[in-house]
N, C-alpha and C positions, 0 to 999 in steps of 0.2 A: 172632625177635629179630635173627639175623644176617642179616637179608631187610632190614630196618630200618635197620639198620647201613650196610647196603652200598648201600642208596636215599639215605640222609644222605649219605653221602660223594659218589656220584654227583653231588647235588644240590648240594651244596657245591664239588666241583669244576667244575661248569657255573658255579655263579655268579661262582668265582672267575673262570675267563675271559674270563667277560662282565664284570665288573668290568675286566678288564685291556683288554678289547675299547675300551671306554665312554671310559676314559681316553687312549685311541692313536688313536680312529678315523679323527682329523681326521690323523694322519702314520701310518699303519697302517705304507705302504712302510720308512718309518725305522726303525718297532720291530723291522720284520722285520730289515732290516741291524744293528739294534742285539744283536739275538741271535746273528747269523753270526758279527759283527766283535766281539764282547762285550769279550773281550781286548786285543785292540787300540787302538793310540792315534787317537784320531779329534780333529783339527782344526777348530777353531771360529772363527768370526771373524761379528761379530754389528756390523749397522753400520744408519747411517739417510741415506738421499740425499734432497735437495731436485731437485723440480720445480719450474722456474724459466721458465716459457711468455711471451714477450715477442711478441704478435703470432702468424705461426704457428711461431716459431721459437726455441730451446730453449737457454739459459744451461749453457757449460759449461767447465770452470777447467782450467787445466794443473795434471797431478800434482805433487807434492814429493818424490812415490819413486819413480814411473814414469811416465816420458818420454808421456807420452798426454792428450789431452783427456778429461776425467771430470767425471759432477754434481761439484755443490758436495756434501760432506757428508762422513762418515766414519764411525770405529766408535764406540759405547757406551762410556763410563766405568763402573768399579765404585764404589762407596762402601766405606769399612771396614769396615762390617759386612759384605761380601762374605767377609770371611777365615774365616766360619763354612763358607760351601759351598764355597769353595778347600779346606778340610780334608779335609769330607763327602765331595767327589767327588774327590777324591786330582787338583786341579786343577793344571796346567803353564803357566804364563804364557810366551808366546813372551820371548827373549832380545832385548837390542837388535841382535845381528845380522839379525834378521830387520824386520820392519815394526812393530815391536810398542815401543810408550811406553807412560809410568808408568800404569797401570790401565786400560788396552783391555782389549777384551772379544775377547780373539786368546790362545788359551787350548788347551792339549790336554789329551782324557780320555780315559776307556776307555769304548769303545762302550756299555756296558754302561750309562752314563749319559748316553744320547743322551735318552732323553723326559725325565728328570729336569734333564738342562739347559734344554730348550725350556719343559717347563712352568715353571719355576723364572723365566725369562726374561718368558712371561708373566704372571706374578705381579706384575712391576714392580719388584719388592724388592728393596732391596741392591744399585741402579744406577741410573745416572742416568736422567732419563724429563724431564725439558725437552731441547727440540731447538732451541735459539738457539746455542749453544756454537760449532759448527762453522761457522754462519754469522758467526757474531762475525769467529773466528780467520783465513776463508779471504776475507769478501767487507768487511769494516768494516777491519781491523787490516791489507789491503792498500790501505785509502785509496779502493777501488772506490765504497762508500757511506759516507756518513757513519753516526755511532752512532743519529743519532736514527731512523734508520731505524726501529728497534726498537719504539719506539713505535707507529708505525701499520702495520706492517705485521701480515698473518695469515698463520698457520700451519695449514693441515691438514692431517689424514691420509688419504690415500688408499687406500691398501693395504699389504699385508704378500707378501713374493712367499712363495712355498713354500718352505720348505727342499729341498735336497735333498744326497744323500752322491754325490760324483767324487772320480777321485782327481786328486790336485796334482803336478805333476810337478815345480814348486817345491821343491813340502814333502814331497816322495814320502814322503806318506801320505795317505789317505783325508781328508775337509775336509765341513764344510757351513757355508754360505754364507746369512747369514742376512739380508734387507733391508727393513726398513723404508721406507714412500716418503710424504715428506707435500711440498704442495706449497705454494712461496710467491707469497702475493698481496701485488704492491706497489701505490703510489698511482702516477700519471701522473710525478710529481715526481722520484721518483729510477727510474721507468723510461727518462726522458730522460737521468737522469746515466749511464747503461746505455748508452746509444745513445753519448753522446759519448765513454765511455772506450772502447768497441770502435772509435771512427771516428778516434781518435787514431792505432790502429795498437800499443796493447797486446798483447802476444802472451799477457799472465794469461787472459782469459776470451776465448771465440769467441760467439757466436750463431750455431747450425746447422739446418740443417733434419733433418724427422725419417728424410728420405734416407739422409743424411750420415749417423746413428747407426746405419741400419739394417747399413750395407755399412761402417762400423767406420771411417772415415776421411772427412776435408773439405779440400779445395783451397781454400789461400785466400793471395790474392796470388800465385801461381804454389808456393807450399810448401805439401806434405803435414802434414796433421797426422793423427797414430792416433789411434782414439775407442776409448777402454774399453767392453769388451762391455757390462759391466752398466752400461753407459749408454741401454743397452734397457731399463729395467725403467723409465724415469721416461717414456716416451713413451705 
C-alpha cells in the first residue's frame, strides 16, 4: 500500500512538471529567470511597431521622448477591466516621470509573475488589440497623411520578437521588452504624398535604408541622425 502511495505521488509530481514544462516551453529561459528573480521587480513595457517598406527603403519618425529616428508605433493600452490583474499581480504602473501615459502597458511586477503576464498578454483580454491608434496619433494627426488613409490601407502581422530579461540602466532594474511587428501596405496614392513630404525637407519622418538601421545612425543633408536599436526588428 505505501509502495502505491509513493508511485501516486511520484506520478503526480512528474505530471505536475510536465504540466509546468507544457505551459513555459515556448519561454522556458524566462520561467527559469522568473524563479531566480521571483522576488524582485521586473519591468515591462509591451509595445507594437509598424513596418513601413517604400521601395527598398524604410519609413521612420523622430521620437517625442528620445531624440532618435524610430518606427512609427508604441506601446499597448489597458481597458478597465485590466484593474482585475493590476490587483491579481500586485501591478506598478510607471509614474509620469518616466515614459509612461494614462494606461500603457509599462508596468512593474515581481518576477514571480513573469509567464502569468506573457500568457495573460496573449490572451488578448483586458487591452487593446486594434493597431491603427498609433498610426492615427503619429502619421494622420501630424498632417503627414490624411484620415482617409484608413480606409484603404492593410495591416498585418508579421511577427512577435521574443522576449527577453536585460537589465536597464535607465530603470536599474531587470525589464523585458516586448514587440509586436505588423506591417503597413499603402496604395501608390499616398506613397507619393510620402515621397513629397520627405523631399520638402521635414525633419518628422526620414526614409532609410536598411544599412542605415543596421549601424544605428543615417546622414542626411550633411546632419547625423541616431536610429533606435529596436529599429532592427522591423527590417
Amino acid at each position: 500500500m505505501l509502495e502505491n502511495i509513493g508511485i501516486n505521488l511520484i506520478s503526480s509530481g512528474i505530471c505536475f512538471l510536465i504540466g509546468i514544462f507544457a505551459t513555459n516551453y515556448r519561454r522556458i529561459g524566462l520561467f527559469v529567470k522568473s524563479l531566480i528573480h521571483r522576488n524582485e521587480d521586473i519591468r515591462f513595457s509591451i509595445a507594437y511597431l509598424y513596418k513601413i517598406k517604400i521601395d527598398d527603403k524604410y519609413l521612420l519618425i523622430k521620437g517625442s521622448k528620445i531624440e532618435q529616428l524610430q518606427p512609427v508605433g508604441g506601446v499597448y493600452k489597458v481597458c478597465s477591466s485590466f484593474s482585475t490583474i493590476e490587483r491579481n499581480l500586485n501591478i506598478i504602473f510607471e509614474n509620469k516621470l518616466g515614459f509612461y501615459e494614462k494606461e500603457d502597458l509599462r508596468f512593474c511586477t515581481k518576477g514571480k509573475n513573469i509567464s502569468k503576464v506573457l500568457n495573460w498578454f496573449d490572451s488578448r483580454e483586458n487591452r487593446e488589440v486594434a493597431v491603427y491608434r498609433e498610426f492615427y496619433e503619429e502619421i494622420i494627426k501630424n498632417n503627414i497623411l490624411p484620415i482617409e488613409v484608413l480606409s484603404s490601407m492593410r495591416i498585418e502581422f508579421l511577427k512577435q520578437i521574443k522576449p527577453k530579461m536585460a537589465y536597464s540602466k535607465h530603470f536599474k532594474k531587470n525589464e523585458i521588452l516586448l514587440f509586436d511587428i505588423y506591417e503597413i501596405h499603402l496604395t501608390n496614392e499616398y506613397i507619393d504624398m510620402i515621397y513629397k513630404y520627405v523631399k520638402e525637407g521635414n525633419d518628422l519622418i526620414k526614409l532609410v535604408d536598411r544599412e542605415d538601421i543596421e549601424k544605428e545612425c543615417v546622414d542626411i543633408r550633411g546632419k547625423s541622425f541616431k536610429i533606435g536599436v529596436h529599429s532592427q526588428y522591423i527590417v
